[in-house]
N, C-alpha and C positions, 0 to 999 in steps of 0.2 A: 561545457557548462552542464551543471548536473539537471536530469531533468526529471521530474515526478508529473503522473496522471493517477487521480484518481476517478474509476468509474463506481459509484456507493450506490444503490437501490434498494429498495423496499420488492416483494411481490407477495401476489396474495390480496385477498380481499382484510381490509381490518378486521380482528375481531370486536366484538360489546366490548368483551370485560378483558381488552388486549393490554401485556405490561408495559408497550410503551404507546402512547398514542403520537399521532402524526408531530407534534412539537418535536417531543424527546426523541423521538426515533430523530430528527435531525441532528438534536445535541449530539446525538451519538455519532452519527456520522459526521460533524465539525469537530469533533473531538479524536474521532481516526484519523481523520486530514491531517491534524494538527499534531498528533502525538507518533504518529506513521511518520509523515513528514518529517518532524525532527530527527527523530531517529534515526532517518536516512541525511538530512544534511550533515549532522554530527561525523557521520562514521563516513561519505563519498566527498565530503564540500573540496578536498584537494587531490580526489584521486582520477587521475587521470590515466588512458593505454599509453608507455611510455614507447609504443611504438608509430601510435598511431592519431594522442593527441587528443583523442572521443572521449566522454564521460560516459559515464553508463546513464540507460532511461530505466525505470521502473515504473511500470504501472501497474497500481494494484487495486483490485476489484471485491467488489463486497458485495453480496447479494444477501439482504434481510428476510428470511418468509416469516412471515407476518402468522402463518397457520403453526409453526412449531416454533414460531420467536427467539429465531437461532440466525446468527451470523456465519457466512462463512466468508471469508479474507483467503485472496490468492493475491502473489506474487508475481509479477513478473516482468526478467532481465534482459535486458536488449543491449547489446554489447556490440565494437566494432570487428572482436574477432575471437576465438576459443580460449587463448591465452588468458586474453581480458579476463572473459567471463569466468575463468575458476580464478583468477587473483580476486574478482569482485563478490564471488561465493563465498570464497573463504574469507574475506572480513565480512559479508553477510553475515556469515556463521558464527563471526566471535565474540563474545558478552563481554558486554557493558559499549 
């Protein structure tokens, strides 16, 4: 079963005049879950190692600094063995 974590955070002291305050900065992070998330059931919901039967996990992490109000989103694949992980790259990698 396919499995997703997300770990999302904020750091940094808030700024006054910050563009997103403590609300929206969550919208945004419920709206990566959600829009991440799909992305990844879409393209993994029936892929399975057809040697080994494991779905792949991803977990992906956000860290918000609140002092340059910039996200950054990392990836990452945990697979049951090398093979897996570049068949699960390469439909990582392919649009739409």
């Amino acid at each position: 079963m396919l499995q997703i974590v997300f770990d999302l955070r904020a750091e940094g002291d808030e700024q006054p005049d910050a563009f997103l305050d403590s609300t929206e900065l969550e919208l945004m992070f419920a709206g990566t879950r959600r829009s991440a998330g799909d992305a990844l059931r879409r393209k993994f919901a029936t892929v399975i190692c057809g040697e080994h039967g494991s779905a792949p996990k991803f977990t992906i992490s956000g860290v918000y600094d609140r002092a340059t109000e910039q996200m950054d989103l990392r990836y990452h694949v945990d697979t049951c063995c090398k093979a897996f992980l570049l068949r699960v790259m390469q439909i990582l990698n392919q649009r739409a």
